[in-house]
OpenMM code with the backbone's topology and positions (N, CA, C; nanometers):
from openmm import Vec3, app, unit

residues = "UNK UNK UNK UNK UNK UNK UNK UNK UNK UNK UNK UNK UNK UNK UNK UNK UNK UNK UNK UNK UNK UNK UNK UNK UNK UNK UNK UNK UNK UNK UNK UNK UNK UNK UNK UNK UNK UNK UNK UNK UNK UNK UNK UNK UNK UNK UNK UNK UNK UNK UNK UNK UNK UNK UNK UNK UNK UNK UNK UNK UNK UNK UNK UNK UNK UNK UNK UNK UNK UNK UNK UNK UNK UNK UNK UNK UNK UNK UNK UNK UNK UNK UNK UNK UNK UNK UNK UNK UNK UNK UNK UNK UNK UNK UNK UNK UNK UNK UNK UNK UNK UNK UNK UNK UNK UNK UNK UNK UNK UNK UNK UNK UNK UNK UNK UNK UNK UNK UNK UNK UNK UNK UNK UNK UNK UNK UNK UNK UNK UNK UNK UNK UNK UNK UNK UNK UNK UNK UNK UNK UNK UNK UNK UNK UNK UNK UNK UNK UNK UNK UNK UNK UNK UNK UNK UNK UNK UNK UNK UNK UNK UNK UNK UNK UNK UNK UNK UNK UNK UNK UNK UNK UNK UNK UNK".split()
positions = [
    Vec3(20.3332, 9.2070, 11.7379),
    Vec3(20.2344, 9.1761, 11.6351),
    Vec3(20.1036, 9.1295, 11.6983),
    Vec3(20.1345, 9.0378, 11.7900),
    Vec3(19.9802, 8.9773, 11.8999),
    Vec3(19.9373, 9.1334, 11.9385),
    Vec3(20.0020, 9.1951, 11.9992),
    Vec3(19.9340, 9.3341, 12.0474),
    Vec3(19.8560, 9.3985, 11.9880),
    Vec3(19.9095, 9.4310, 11.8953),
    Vec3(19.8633, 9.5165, 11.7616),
    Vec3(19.7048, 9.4432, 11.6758),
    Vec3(19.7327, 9.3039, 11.6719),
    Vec3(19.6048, 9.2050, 11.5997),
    Vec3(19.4573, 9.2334, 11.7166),
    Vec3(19.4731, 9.2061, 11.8449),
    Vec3(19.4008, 9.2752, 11.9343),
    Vec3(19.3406, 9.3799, 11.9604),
    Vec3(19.4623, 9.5021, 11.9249),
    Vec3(19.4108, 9.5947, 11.9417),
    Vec3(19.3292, 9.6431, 11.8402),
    Vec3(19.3584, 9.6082, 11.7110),
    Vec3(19.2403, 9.6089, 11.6057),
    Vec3(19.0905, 9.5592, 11.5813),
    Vec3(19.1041, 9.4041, 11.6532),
    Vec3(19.0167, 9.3204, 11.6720),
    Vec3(18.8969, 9.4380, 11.7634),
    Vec3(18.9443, 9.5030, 11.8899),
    Vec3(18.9056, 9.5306, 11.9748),
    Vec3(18.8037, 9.6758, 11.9401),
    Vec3(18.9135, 9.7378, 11.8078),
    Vec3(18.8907, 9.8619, 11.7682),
    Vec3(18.7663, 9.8500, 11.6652),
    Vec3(18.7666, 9.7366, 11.6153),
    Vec3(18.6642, 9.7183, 11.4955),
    Vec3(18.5430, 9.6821, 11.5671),
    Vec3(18.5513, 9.5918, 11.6889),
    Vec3(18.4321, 9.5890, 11.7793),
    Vec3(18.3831, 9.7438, 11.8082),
    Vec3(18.4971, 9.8001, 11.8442),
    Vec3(18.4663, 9.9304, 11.9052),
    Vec3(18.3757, 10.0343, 11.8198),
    Vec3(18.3762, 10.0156, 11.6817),
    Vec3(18.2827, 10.0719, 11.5865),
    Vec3(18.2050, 10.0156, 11.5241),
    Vec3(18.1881, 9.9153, 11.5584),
    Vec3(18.0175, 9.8311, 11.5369),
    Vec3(17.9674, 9.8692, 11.6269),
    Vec3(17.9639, 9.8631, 11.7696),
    Vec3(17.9266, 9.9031, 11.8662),
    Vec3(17.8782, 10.0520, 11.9437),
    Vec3(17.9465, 10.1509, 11.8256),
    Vec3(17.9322, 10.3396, 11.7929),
    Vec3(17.8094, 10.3096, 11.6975),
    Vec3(17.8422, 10.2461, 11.5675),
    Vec3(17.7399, 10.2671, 11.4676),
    Vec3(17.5990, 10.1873, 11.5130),
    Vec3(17.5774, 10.0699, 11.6370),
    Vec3(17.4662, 10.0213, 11.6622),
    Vec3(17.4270, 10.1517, 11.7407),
    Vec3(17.4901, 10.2025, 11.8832),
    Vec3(17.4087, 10.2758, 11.9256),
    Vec3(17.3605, 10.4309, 11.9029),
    Vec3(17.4700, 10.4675, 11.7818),
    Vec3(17.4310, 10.6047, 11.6779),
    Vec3(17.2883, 10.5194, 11.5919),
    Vec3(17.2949, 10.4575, 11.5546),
    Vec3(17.1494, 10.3763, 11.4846),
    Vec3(17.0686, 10.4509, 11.5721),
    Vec3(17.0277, 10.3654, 11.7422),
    Vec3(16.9476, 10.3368, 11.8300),
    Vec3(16.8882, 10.5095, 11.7862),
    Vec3(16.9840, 10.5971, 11.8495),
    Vec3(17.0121, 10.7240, 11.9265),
    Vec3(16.9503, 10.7638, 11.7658),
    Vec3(16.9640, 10.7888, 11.6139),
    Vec3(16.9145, 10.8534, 11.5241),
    Vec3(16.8099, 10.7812, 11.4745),
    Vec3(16.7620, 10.6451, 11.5336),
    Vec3(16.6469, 10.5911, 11.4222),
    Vec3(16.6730, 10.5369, 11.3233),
    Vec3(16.8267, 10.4992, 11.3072),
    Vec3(16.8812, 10.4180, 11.1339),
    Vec3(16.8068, 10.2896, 11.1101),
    Vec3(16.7272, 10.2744, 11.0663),
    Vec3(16.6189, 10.1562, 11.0735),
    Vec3(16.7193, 10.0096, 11.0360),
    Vec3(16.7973, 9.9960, 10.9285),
    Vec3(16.9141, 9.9177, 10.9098),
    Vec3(17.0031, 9.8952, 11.0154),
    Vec3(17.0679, 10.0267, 11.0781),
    Vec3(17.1838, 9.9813, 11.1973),
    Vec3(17.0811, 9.8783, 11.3157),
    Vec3(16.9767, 9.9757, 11.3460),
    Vec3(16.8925, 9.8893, 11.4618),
    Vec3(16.8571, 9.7698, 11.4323),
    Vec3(16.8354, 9.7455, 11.2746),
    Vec3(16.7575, 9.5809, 11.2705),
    Vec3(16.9452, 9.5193, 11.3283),
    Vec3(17.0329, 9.5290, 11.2683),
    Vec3(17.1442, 9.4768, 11.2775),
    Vec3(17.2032, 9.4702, 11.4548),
    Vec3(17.1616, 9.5643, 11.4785),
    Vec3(17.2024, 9.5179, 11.6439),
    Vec3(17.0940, 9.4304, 11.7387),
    Vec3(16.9450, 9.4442, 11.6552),
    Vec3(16.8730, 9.3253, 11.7464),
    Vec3(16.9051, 9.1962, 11.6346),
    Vec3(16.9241, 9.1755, 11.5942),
    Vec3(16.9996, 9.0640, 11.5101),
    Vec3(17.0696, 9.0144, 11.5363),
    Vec3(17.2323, 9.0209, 11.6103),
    Vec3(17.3055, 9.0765, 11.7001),
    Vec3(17.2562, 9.0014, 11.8524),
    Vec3(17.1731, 9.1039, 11.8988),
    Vec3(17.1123, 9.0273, 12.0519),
    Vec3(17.0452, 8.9391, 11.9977),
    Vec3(16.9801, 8.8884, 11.9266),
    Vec3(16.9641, 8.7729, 11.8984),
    Vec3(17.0298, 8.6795, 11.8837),
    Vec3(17.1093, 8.6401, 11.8229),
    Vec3(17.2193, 8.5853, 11.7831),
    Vec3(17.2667, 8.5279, 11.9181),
    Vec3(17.3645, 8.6449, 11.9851),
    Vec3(17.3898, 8.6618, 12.1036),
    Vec3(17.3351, 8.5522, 12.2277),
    Vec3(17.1851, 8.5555, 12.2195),
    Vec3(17.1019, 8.5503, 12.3193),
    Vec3(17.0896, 8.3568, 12.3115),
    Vec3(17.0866, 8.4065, 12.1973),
    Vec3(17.0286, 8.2028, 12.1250),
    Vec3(17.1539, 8.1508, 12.1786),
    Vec3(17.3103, 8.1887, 12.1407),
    Vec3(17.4660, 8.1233, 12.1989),
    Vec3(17.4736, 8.0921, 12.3036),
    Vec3(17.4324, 8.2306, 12.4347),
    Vec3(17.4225, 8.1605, 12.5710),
    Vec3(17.3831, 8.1267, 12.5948),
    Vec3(17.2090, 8.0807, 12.5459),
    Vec3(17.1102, 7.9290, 12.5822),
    Vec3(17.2127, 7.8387, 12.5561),
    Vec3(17.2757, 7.7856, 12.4528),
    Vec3(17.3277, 7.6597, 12.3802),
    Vec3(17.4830, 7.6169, 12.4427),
    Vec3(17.5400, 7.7611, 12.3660),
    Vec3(17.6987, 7.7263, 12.3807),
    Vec3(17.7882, 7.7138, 12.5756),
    Vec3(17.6921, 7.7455, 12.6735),
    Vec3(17.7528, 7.6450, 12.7986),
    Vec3(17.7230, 7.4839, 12.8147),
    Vec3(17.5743, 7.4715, 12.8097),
    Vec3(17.5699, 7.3522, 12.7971),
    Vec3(17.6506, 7.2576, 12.7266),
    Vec3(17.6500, 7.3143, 12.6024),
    Vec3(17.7178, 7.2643, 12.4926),
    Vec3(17.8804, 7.2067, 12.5535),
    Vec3(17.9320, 7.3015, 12.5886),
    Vec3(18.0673, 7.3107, 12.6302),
    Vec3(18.0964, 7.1946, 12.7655),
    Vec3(17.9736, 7.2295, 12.8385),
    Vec3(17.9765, 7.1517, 12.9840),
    Vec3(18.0120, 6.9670, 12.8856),
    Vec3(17.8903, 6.9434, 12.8124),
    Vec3(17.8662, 6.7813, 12.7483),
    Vec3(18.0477, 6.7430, 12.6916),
    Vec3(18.0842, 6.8771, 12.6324),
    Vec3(18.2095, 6.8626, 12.5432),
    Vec3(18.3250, 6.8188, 12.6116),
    Vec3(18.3266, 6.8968, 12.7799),
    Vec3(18.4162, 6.8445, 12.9103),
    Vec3(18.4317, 6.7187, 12.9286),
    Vec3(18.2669, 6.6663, 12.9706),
    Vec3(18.2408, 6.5405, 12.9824),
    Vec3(18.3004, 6.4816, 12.9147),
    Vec3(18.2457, 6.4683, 12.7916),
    Vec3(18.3363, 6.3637, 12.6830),
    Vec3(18.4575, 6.3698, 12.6757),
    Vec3(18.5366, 6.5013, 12.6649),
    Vec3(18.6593, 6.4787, 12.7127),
    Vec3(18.7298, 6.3891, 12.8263),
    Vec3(18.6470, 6.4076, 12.9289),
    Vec3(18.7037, 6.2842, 13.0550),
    Vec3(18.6371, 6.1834, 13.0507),
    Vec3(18.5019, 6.1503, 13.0189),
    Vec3(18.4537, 5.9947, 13.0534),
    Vec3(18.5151, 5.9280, 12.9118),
    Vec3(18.5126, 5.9825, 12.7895),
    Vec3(18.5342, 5.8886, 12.6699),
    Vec3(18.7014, 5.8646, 12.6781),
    Vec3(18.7469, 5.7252, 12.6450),
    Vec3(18.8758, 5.6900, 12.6683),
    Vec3(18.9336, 5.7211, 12.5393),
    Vec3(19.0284, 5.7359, 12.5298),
    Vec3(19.1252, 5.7828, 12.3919),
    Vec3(19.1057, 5.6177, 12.3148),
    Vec3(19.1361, 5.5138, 12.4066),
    Vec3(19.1352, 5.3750, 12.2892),
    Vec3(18.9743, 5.3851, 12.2689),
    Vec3(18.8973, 5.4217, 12.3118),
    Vec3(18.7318, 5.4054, 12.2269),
    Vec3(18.7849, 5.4604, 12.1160),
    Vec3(18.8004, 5.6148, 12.1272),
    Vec3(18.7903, 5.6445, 12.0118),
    Vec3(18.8801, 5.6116, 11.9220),
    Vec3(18.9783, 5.5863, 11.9230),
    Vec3(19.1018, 5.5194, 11.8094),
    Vec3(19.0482, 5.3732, 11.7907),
    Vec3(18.9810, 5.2967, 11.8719),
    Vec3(18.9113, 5.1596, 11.8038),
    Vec3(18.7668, 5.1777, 11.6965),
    Vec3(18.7023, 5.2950, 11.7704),
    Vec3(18.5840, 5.2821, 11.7071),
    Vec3(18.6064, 5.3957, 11.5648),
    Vec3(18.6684, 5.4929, 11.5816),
    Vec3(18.6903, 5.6220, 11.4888),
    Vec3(18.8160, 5.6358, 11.4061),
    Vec3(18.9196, 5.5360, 11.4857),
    Vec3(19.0535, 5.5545, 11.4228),
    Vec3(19.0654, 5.5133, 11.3017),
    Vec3(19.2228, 5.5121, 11.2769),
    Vec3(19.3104, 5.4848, 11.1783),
    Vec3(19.2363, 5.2800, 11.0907),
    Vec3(19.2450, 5.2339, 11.2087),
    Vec3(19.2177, 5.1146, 11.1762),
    Vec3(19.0481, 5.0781, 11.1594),
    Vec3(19.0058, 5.1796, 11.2204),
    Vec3(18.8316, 5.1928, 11.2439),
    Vec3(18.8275, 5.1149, 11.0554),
    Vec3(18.6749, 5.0715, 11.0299),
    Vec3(18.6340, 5.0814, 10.8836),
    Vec3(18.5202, 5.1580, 10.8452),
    Vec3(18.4456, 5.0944, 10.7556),
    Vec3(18.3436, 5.1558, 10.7466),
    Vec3(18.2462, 5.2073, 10.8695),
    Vec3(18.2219, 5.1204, 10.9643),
    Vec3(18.1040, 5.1773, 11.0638),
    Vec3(18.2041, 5.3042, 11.1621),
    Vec3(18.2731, 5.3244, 11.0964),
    Vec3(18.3377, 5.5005, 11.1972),
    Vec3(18.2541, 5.5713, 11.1217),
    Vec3(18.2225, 5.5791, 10.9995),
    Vec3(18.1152, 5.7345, 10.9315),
    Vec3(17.9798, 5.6535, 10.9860),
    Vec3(17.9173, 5.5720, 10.9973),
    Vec3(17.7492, 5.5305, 11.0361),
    Vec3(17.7896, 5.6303, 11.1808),
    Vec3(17.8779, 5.5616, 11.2480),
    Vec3(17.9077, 5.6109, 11.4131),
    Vec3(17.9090, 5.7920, 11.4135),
    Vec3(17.9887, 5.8434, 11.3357),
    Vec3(18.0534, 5.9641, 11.3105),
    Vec3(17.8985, 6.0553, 11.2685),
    Vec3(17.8196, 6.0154, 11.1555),
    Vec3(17.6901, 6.0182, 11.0797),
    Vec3(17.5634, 5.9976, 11.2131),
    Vec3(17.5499, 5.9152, 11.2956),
    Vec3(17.4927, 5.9265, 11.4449),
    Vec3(17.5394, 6.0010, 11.5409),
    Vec3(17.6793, 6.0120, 11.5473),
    Vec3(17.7018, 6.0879, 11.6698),
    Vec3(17.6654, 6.2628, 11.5999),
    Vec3(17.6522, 6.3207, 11.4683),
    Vec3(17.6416, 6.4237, 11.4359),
    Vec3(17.4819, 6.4633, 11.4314),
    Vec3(17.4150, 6.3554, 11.4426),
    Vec3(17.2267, 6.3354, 11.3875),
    Vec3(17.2221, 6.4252, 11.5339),
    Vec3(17.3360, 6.3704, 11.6479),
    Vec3(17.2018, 6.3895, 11.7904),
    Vec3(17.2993, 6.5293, 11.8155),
    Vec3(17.3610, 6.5704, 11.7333),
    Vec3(17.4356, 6.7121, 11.8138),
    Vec3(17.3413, 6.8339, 11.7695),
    Vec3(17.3437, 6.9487, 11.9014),
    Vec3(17.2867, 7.0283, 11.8872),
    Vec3(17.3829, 7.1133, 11.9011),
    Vec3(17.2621, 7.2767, 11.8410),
    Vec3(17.4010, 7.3875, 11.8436),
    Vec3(17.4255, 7.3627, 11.7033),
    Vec3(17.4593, 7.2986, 11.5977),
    Vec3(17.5020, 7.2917, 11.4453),
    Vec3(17.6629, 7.3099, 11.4584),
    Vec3(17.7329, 7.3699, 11.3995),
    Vec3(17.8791, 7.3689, 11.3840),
    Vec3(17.9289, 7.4691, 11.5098),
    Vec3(17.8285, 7.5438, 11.5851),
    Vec3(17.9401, 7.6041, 11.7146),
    Vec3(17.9507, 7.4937, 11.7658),
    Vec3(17.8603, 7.3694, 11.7922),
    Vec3(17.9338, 7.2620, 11.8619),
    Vec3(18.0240, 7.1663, 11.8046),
    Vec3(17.9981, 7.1465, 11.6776),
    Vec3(18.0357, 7.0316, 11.5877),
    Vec3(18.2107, 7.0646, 11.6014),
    Vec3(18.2331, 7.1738, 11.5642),
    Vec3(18.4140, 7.2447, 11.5472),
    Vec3(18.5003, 7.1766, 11.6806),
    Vec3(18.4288, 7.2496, 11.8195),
    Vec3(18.4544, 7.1895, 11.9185),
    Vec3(18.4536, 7.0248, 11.9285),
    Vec3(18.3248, 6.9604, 11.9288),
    Vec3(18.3557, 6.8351, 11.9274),
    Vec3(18.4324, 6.7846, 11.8198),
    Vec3(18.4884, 6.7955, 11.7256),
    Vec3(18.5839, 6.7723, 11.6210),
    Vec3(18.6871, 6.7723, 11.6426),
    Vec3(18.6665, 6.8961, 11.7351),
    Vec3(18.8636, 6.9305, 11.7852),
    Vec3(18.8629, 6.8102, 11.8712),
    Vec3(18.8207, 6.7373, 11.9538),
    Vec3(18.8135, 6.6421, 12.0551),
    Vec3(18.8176, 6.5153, 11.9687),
    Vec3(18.7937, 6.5177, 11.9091),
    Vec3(18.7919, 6.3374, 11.8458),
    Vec3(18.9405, 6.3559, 11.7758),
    Vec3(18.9784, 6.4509, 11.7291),
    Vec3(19.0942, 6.4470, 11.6649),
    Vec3(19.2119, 6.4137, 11.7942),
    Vec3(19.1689, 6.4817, 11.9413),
    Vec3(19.3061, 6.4566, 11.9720),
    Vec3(19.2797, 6.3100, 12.0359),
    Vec3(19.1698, 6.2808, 12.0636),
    Vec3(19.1508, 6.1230, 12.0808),
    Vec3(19.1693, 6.0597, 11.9825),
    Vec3(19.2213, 6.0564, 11.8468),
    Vec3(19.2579, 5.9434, 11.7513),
    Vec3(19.1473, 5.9100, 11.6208),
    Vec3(19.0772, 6.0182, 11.6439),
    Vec3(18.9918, 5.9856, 11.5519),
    Vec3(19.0636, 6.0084, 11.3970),
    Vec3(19.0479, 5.9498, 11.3083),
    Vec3(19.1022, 5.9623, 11.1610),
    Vec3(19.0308, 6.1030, 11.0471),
    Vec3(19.1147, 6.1521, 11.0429),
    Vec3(19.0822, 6.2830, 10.9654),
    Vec3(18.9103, 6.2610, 10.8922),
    Vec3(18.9162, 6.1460, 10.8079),
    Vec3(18.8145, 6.1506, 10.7028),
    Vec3(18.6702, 6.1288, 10.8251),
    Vec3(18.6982, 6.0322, 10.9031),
    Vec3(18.5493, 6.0653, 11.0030),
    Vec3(18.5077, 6.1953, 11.0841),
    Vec3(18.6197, 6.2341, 11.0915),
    Vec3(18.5950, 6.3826, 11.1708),
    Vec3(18.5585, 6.4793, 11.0580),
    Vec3(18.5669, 6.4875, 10.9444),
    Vec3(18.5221, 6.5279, 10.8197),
    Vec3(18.3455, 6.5238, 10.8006),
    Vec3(18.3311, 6.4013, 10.7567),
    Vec3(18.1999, 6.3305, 10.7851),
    Vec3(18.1170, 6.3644, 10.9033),
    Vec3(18.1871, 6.3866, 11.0083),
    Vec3(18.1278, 6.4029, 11.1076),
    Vec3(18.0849, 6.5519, 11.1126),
    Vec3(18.1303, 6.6635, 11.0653),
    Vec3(18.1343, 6.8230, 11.0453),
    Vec3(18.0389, 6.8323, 10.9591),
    Vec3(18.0443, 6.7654, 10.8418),
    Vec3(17.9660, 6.7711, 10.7559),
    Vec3(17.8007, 6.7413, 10.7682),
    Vec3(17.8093, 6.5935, 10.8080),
    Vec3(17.7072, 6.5441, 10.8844),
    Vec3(17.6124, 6.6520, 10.9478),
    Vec3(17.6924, 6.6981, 11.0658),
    Vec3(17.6165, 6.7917, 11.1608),
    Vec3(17.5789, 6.9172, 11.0689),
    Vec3(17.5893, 6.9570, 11.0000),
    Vec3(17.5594, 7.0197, 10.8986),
    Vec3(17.4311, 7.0137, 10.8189),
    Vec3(17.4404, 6.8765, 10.7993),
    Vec3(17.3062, 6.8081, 10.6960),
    Vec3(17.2327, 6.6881, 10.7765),
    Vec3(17.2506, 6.6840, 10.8549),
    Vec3(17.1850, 6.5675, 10.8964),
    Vec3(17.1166, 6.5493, 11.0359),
    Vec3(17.1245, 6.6262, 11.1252),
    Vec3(17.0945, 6.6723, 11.2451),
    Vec3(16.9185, 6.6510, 11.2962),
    Vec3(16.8631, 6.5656, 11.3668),
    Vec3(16.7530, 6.5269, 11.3951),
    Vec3(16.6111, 6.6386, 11.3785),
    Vec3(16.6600, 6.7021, 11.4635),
    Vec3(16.5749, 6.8212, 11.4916),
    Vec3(16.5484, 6.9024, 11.3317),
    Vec3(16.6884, 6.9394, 11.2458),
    Vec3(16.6345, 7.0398, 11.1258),
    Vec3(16.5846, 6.9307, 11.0155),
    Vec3(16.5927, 6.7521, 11.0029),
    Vec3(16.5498, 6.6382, 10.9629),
    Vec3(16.3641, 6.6572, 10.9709),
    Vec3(16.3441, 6.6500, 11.0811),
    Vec3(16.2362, 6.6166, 11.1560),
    Vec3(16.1379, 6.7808, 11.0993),
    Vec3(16.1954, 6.9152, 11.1044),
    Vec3(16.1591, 7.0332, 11.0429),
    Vec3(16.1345, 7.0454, 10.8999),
    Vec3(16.1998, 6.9761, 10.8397),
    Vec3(16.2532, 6.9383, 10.6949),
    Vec3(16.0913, 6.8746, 10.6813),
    Vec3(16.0883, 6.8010, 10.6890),
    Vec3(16.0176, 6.6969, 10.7065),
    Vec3(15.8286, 6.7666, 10.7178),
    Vec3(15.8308, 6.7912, 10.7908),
    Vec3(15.6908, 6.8849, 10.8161),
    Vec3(15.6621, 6.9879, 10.7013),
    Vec3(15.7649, 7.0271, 10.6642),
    Vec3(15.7733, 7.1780, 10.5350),
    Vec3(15.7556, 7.0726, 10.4237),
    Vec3(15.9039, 7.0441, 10.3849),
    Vec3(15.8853, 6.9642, 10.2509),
    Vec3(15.8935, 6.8242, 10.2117),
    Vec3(15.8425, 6.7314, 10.2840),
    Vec3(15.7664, 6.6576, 10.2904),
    Vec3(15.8596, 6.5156, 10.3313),
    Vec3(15.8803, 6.4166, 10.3727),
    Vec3(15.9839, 6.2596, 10.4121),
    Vec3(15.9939, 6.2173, 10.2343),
    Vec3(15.9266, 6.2139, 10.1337),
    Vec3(16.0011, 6.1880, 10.0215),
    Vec3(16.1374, 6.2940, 9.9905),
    Vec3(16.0861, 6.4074, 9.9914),
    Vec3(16.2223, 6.5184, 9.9645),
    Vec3(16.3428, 6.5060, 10.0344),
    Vec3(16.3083, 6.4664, 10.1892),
    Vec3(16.4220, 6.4264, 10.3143),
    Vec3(16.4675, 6.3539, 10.2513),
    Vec3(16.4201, 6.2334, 10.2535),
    Vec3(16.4686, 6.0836, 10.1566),
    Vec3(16.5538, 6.1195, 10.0995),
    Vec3(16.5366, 6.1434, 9.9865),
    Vec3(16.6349, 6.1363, 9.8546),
    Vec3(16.7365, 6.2535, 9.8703),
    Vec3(16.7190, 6.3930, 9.9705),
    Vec3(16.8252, 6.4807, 10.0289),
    Vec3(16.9203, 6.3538, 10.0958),
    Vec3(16.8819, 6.2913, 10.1569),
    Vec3(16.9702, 6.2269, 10.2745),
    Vec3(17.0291, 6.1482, 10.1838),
    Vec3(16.9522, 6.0763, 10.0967),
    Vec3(17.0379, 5.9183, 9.9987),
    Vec3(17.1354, 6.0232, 9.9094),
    Vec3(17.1440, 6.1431, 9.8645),
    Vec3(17.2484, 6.1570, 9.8178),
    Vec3(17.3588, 6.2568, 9.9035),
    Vec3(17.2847, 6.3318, 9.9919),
    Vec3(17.4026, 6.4162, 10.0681),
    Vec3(17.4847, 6.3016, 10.1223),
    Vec3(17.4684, 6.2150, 10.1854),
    Vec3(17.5261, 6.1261, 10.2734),
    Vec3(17.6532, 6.0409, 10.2171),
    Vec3(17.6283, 6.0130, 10.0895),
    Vec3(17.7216, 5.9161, 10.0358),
    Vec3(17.8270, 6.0328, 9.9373),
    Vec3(17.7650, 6.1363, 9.9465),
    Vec3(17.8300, 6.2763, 9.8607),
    Vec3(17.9762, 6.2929, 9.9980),
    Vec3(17.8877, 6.3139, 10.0923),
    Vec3(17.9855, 6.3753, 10.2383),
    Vec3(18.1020, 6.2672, 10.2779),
    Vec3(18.0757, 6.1338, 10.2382),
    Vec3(18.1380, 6.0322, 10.2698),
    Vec3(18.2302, 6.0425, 10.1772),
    Vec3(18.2063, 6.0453, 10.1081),
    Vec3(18.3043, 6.0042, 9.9862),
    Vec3(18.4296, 6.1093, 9.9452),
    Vec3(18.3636, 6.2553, 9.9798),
    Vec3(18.4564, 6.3590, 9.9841),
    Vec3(18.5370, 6.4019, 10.1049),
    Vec3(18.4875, 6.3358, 10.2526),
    Vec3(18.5261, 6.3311, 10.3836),
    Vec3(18.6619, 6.2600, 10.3142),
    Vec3(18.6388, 6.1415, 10.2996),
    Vec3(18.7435, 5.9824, 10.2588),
    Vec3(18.8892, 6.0554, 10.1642),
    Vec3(18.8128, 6.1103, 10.0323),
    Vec3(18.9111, 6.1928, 9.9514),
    Vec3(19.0233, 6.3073, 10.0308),
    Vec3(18.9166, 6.4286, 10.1450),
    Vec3(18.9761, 6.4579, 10.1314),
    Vec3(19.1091, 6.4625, 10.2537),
    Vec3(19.0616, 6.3669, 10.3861),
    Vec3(19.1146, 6.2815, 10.4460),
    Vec3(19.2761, 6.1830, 10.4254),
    Vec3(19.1794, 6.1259, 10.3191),
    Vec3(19.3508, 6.1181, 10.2289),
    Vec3(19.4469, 6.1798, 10.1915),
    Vec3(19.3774, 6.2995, 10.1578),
    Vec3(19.4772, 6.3643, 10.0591),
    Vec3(19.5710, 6.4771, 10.1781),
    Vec3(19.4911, 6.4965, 10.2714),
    Vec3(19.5711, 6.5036, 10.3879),
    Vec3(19.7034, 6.4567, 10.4523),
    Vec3(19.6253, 6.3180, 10.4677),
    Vec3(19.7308, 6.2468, 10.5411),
    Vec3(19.8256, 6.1941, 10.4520),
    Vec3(19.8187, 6.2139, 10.3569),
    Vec3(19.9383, 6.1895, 10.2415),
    Vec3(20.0727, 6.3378, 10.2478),
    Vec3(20.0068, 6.4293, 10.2758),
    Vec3(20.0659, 6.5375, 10.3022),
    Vec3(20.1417, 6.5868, 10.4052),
    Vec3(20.0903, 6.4775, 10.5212),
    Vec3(20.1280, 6.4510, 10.6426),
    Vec3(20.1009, 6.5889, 10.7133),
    Vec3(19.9309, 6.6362, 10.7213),
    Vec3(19.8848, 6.7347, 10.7949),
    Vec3(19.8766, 6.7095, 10.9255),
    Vec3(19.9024, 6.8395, 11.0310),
    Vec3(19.8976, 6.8246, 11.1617),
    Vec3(19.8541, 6.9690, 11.2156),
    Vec3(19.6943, 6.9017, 11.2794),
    Vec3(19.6832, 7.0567, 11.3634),
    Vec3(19.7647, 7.0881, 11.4200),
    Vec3(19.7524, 7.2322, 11.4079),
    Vec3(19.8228, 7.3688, 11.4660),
    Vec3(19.7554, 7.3360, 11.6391),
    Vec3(19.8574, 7.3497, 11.7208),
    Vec3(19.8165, 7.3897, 11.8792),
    Vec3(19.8004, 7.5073, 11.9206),
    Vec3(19.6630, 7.5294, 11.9866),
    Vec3(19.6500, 7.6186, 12.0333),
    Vec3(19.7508, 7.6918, 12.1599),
    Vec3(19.6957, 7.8320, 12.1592),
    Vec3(19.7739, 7.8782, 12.2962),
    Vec3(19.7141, 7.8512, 12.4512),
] * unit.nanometer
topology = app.Topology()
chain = topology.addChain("A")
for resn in residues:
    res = topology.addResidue(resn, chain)
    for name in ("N", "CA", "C"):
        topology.addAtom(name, app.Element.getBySymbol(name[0]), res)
């Protein structure tokens, strides 16, 4: 069955990759925007996603498993989402990094509902698209985006956190 999921995976690449360069080769003005779209895409990941990965190592070895189960855990309180809500403001990359660093706080002890918050967070709250925000439509609009996304993300992180661990969920391990 692994064989077979691959070899499909591989095969469906294999005809995106016919229909970009039949585009190139006939002029399909659609296929071509879609394959520099594509290298774009592409191009922006390998600026971001090594670095990204290198910081993600790090934290894996310098941060101790009891930080994070004191500051993020089970027993953590309220200041794990302020912490969770900061540590997501300064991440870059948006959710290709956020997933990764998520997966990492979870196996360090972090409690479902902050690692929630924390996904979310990086999502809405991130310095750089804040600070962009900000220039376009104006620090009142930020404002009142932030006073209600924030306590929206918290509150449904918390819910659905709970309703988890009531269920007694457990990531799946990778291969």
């Amino acid at each position: 069955m692994k064989n077979r999921n691959g070899f499909l995976k591989v095969s469906i690449f294999l005809i995106y990759l016919a229909f970009i360069i039949g585009s190139v080769i006939y002029k399909f003005n659609p296929g071509q925007q879609i394959g520099h779209n594509f290298l774009s895409f592409l191009i922006e990941m390998l600026k971001i996603l090594p670095c990204a990965f290198i910081l993600i190592g790090l934290f894996e070895v310098w941060v101790k498993k009891e930080t994070v189960e004191k500051h993020l855990g089970d027993k953590s309180r309220f200041m794990a989402y302020v912490w969770s809500i900061l540590l997501a403001g300064t991440t870059v990359g948006g959710l290709y990094v956020a997933f990764p660093v998520a997966y990492t706080l979870y196996h360090k002890g972090a409690k479902l509902s902050v690692i929630f918050t924390y996904i979310a967070a990086s999502a809405i709250c991130r310095i750089p698209m804040t600070i962009f925000e900000i220039s376009f439509m104006g620090i009142e609009f930020t404002l009142v985006r932030l006073a209600v996304s924030i306590p929206l993300v918290i509150i449904s992180s918390i819910w659905l956190g709970g309703y988890l661990e009531k269920i007694e969920f457990k990531m799946m391990e990778g291969n």
